[in-house]
MMTF fields as JSON, N, C-alpha, C and O atoms, coordinates in Angstrom:
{
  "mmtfVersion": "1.0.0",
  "mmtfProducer": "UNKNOWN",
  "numBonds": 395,
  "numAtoms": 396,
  "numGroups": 99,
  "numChains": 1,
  "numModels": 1,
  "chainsPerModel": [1],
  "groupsPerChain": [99],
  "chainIdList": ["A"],
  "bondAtomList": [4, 2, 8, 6, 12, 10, 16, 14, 20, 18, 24, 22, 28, 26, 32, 30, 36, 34, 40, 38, 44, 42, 48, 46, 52, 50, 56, 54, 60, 58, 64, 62, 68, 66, 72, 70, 76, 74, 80, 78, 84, 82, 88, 86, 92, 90, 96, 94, 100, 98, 104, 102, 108, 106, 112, 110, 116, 114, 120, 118, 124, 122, 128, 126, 132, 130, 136, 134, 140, 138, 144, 142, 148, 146, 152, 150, 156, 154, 160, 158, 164, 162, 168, 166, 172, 170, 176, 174, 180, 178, 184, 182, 188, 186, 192, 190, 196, 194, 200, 198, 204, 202, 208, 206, 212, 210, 216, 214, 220, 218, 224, 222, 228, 226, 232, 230, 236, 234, 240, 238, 244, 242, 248, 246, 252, 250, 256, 254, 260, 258, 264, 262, 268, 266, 272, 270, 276, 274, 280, 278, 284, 282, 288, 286, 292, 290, 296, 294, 300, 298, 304, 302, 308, 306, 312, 310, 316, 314, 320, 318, 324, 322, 328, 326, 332, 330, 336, 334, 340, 338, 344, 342, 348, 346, 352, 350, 356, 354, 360, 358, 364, 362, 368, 366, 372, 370, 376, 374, 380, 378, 384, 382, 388, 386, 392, 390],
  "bondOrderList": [1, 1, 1, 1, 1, 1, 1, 1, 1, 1, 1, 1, 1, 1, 1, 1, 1, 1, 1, 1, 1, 1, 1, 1, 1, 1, 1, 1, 1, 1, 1, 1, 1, 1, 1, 1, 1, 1, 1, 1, 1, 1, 1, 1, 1, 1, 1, 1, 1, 1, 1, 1, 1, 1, 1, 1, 1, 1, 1, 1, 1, 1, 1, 1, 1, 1, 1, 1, 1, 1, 1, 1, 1, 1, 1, 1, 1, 1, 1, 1, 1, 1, 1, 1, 1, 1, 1, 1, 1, 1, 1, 1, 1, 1, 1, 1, 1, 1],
  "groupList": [{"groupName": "UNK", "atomNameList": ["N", "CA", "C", "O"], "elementList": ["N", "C", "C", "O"], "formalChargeList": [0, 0, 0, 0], "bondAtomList": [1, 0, 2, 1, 3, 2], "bondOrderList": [1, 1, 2], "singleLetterCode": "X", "chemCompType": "L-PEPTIDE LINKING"}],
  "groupTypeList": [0, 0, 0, 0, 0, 0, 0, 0, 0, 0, 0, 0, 0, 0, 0, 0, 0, 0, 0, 0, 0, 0, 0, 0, 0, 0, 0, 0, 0, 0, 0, 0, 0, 0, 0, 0, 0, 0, 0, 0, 0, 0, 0, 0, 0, 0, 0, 0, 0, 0, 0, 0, 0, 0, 0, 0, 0, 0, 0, 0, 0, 0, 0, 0, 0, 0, 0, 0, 0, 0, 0, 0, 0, 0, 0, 0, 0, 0, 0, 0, 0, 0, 0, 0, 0, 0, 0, 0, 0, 0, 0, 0, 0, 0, 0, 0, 0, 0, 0],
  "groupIdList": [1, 2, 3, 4, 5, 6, 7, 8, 9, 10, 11, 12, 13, 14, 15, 16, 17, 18, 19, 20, 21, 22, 23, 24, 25, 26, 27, 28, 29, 30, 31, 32, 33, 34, 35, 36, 37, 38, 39, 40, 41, 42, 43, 44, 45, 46, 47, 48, 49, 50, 51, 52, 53, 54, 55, 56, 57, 58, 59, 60, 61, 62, 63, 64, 65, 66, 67, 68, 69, 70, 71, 72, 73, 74, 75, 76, 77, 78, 79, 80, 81, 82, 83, 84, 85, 86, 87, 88, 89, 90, 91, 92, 93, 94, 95, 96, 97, 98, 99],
  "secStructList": [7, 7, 7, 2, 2, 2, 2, 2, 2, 2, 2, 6, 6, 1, 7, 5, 7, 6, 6, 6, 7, 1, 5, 6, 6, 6, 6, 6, 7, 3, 3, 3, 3, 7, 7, 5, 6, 6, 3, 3, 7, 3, 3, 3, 7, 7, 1, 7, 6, 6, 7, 1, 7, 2, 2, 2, 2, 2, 2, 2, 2, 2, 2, 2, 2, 2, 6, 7, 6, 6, 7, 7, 3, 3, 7, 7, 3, 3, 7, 7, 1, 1, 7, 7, 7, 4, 4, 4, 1, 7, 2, 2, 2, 2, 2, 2, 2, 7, 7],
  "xCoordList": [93.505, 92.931, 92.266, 92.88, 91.055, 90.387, 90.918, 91.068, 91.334, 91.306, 90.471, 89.406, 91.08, 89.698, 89.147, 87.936, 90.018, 89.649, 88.166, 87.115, 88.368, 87.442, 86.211, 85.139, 86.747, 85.56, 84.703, 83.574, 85.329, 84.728, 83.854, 82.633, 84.406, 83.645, 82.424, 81.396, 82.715, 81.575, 80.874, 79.857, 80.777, 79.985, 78.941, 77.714, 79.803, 79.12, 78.741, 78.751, 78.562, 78.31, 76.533, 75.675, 76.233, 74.552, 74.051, 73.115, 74.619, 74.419, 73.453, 74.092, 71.952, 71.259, 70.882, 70.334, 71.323, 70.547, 69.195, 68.499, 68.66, 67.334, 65.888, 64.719, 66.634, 65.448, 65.701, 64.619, 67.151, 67.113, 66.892, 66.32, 67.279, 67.262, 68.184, 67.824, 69.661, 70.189, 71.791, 71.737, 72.895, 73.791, 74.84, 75.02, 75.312, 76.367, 77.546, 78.274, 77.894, 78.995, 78.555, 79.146, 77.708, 77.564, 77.042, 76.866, 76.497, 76.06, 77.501, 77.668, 78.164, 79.782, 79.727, 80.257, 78.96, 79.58, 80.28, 80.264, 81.369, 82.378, 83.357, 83.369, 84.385, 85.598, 86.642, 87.029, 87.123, 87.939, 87.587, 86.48, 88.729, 88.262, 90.014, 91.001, 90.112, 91.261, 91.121, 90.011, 92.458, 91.898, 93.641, 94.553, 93.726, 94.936, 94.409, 93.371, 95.207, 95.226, 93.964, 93.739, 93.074, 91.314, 91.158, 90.507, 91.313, 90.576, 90.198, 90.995, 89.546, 88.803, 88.595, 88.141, 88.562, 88.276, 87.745, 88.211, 86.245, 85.689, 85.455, 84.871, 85.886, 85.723, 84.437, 84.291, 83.735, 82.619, 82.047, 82.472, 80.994, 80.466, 78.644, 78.258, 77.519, 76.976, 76.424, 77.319, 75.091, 74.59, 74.434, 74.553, 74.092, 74.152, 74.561, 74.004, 75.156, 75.505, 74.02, 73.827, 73.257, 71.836, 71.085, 69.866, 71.983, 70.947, 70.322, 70.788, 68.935, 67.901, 68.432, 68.432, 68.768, 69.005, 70.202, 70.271, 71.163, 72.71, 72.627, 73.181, 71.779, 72.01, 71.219, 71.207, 70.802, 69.661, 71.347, 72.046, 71.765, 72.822, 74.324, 75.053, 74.347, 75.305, 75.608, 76.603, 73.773, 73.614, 73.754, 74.443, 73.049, 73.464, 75.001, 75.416, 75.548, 77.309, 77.652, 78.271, 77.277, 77.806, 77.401, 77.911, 76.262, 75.749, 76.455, 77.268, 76.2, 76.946, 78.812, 79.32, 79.267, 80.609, 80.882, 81.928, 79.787, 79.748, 79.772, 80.376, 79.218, 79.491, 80.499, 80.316, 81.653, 83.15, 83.696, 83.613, 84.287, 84.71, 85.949, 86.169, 86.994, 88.236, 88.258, 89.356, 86.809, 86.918, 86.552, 85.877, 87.224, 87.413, 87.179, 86.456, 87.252, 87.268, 86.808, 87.25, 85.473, 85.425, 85.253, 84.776, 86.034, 85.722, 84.838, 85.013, 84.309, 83.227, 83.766, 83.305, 84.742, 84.847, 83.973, 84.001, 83.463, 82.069, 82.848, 83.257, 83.071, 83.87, 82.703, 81.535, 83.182, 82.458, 83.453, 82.906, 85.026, 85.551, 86.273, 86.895, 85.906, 85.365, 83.799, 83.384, 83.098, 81.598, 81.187, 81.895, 79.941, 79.619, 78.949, 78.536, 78.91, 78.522, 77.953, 78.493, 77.285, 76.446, 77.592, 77.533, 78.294, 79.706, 80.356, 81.024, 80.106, 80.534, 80.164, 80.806, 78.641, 77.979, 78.818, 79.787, 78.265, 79.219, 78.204, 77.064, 79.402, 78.57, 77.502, 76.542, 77.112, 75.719, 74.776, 73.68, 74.922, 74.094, 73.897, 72.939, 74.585, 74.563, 73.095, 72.187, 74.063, 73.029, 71.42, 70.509, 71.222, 70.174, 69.217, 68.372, 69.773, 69.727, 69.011, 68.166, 70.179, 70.028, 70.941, 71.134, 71.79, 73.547, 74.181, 75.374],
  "yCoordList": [84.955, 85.643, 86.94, 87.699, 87.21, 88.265, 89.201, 88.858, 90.745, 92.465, 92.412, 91.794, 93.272, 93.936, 95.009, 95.204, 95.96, 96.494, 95.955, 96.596, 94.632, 93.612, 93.876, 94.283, 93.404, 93.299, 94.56, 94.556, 95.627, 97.207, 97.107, 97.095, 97.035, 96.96, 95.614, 95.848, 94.552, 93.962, 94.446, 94.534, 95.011, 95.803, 96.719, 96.761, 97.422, 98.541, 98.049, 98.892, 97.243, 96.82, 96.197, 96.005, 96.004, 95.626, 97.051, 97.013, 98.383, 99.615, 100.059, 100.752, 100.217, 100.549, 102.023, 102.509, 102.688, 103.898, 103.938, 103.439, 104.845, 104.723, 104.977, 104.593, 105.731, 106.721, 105.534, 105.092, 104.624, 104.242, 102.441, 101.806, 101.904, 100.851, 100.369, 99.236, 100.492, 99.588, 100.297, 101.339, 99.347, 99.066, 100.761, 100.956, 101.696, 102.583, 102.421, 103.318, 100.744, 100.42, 100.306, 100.815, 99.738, 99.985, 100.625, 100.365, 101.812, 102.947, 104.178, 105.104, 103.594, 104.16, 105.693, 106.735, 105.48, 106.196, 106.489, 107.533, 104.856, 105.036, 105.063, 104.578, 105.784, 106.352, 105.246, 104.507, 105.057, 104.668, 104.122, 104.33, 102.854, 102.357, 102.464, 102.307, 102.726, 102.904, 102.219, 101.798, 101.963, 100.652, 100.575, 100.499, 100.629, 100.961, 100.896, 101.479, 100.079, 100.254, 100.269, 101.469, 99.775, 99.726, 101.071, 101.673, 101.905, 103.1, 102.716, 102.113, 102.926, 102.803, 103.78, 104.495, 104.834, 105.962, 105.135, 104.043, 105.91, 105.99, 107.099, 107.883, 107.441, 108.263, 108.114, 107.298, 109.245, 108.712, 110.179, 111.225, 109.925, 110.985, 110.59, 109.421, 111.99, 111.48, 111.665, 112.088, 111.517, 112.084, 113.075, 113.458, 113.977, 115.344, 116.468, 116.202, 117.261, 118.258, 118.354, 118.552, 118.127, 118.86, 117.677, 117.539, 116.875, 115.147, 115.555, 116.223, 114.991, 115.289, 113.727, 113.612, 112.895, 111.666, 111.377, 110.342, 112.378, 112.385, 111.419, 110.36, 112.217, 111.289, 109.728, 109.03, 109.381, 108.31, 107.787, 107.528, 107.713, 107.257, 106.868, 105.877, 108.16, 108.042, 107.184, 106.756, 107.208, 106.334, 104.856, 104.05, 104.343, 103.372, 103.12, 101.969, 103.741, 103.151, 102.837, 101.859, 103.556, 103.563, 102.137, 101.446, 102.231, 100.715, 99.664, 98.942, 99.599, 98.727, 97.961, 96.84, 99.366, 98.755, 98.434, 97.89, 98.837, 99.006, 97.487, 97.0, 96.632, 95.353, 94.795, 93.716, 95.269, 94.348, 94.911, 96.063, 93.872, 94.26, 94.837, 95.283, 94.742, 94.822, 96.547, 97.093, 97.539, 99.056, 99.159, 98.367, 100.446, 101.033, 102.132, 102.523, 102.825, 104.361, 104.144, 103.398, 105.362, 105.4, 107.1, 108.146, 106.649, 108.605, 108.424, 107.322, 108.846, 109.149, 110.445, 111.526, 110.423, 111.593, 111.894, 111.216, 112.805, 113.53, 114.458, 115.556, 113.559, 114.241, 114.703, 114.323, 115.538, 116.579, 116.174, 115.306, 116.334, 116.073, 114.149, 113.435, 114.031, 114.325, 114.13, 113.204, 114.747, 114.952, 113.24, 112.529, 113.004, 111.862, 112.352, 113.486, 110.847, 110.525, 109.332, 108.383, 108.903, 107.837, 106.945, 105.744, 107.308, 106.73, 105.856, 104.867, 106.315, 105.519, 104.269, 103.488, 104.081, 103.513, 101.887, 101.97, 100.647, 99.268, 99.066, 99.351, 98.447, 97.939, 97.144, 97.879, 96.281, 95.602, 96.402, 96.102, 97.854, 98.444, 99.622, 100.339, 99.913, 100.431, 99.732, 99.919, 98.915, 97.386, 97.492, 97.726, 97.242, 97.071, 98.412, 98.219, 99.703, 100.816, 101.626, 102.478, 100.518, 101.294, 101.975, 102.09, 102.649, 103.045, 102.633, 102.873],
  "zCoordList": [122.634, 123.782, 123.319, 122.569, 123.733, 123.355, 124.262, 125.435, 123.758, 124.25, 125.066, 125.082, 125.998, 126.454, 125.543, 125.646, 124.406, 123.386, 122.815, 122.839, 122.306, 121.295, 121.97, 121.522, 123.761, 124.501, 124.362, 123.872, 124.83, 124.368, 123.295, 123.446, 122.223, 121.291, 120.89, 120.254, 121.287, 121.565, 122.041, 121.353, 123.223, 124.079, 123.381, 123.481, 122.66, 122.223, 120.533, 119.636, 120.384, 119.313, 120.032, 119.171, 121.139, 121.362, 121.918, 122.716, 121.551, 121.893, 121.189, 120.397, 120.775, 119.577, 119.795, 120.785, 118.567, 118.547, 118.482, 117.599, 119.91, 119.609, 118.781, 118.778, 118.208, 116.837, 115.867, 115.481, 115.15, 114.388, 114.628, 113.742, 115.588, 115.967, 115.63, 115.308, 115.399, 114.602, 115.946, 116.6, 115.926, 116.909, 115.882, 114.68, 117.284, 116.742, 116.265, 115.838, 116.343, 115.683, 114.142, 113.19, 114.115, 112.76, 112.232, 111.042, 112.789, 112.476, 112.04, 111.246, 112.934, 112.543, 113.327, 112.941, 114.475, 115.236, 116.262, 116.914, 116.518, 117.08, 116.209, 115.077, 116.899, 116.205, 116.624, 115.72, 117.851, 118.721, 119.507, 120.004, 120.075, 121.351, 122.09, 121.372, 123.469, 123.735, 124.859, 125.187, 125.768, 127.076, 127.409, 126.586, 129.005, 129.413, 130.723, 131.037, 131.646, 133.337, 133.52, 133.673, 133.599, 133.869, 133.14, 133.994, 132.177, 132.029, 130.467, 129.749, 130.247, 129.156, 128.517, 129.41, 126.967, 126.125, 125.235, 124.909, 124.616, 123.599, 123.26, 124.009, 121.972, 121.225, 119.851, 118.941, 120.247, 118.97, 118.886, 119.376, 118.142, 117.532, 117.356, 117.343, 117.211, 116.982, 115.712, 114.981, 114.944, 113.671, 113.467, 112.303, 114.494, 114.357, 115.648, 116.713, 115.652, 117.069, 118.116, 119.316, 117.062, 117.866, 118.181, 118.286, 118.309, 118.765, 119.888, 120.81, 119.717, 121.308, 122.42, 123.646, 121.499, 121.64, 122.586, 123.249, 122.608, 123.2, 124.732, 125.028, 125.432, 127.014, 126.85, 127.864, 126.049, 126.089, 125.974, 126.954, 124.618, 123.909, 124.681, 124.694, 125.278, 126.464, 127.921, 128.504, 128.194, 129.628, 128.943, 129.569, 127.477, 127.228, 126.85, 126.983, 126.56, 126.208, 127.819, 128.24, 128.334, 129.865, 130.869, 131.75, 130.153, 130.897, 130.257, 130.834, 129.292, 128.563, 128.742, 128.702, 128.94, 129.409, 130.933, 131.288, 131.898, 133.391, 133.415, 134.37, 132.526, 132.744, 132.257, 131.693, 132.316, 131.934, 133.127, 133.553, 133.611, 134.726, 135.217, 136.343, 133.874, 133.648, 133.582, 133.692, 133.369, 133.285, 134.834, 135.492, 135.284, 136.145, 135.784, 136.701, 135.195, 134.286, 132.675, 131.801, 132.69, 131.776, 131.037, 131.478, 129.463, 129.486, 128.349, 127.828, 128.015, 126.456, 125.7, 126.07, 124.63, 124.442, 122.781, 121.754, 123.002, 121.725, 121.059, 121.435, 119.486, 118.836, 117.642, 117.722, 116.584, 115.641, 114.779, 114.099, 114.265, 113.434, 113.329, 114.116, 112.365, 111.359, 111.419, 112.116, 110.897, 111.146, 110.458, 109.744, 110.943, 110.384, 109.142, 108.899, 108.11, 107.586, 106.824, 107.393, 106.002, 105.591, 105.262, 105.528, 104.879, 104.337, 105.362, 105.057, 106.773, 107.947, 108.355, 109.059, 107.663, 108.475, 107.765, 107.011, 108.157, 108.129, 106.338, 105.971, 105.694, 104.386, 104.902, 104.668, 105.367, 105.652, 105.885, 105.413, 106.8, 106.882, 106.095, 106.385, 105.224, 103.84, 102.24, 101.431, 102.925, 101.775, 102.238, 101.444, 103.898, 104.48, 103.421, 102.547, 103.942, 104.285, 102.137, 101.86, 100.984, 99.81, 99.306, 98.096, 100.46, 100.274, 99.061, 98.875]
}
């Protein structure tokens, strides 16, 4: 039986950053997925504090999980530590990338 966790992250795995085109899961900028009583936490981060990109990024995670029906609540929490890095991102997209 699939999580609703899994599901989360499926979810946010067709999430594409838009400057780069490529999904924030494997960009590795989710941290966490948490899921309890319909409420749902993601924890993530983005490439940089000063992203112009933040609400584009945001309204999409949001859409994205608005379609599972099992969330009732959702929180987005925008973390800084540990700061990202290239190191995060998924080996395939390392490979893609030259990493």
């Amino acid at each position: 039986m699939i999580t609703v966790e899994e599901k989360i992250w499926e979810a946010l795995k067709g999430v594409m950053d838009p400057e780069l085109g490529v999904s924030i899961v494997d960009l590795g900028l989710v941290y966490d997925v948490r899921f309890e009583k319909g409420v749902a936490e993601v924890e993530m981060t983005l490439t940089s504090p000063g992203c112009p990109l933040a609400p584009i990024i945001d309204r999409e995670v949001r859409g994205a999980l608005a379609k599972l029906p099992d969330i009732r609540t959702l929180t987005i929490d925008l973390v800084w530590d540990p700061p990202w890095t290239q190191e995060m991102m998924s080996d395939e997209l390392k490979a893609e990338y030259g990493f």
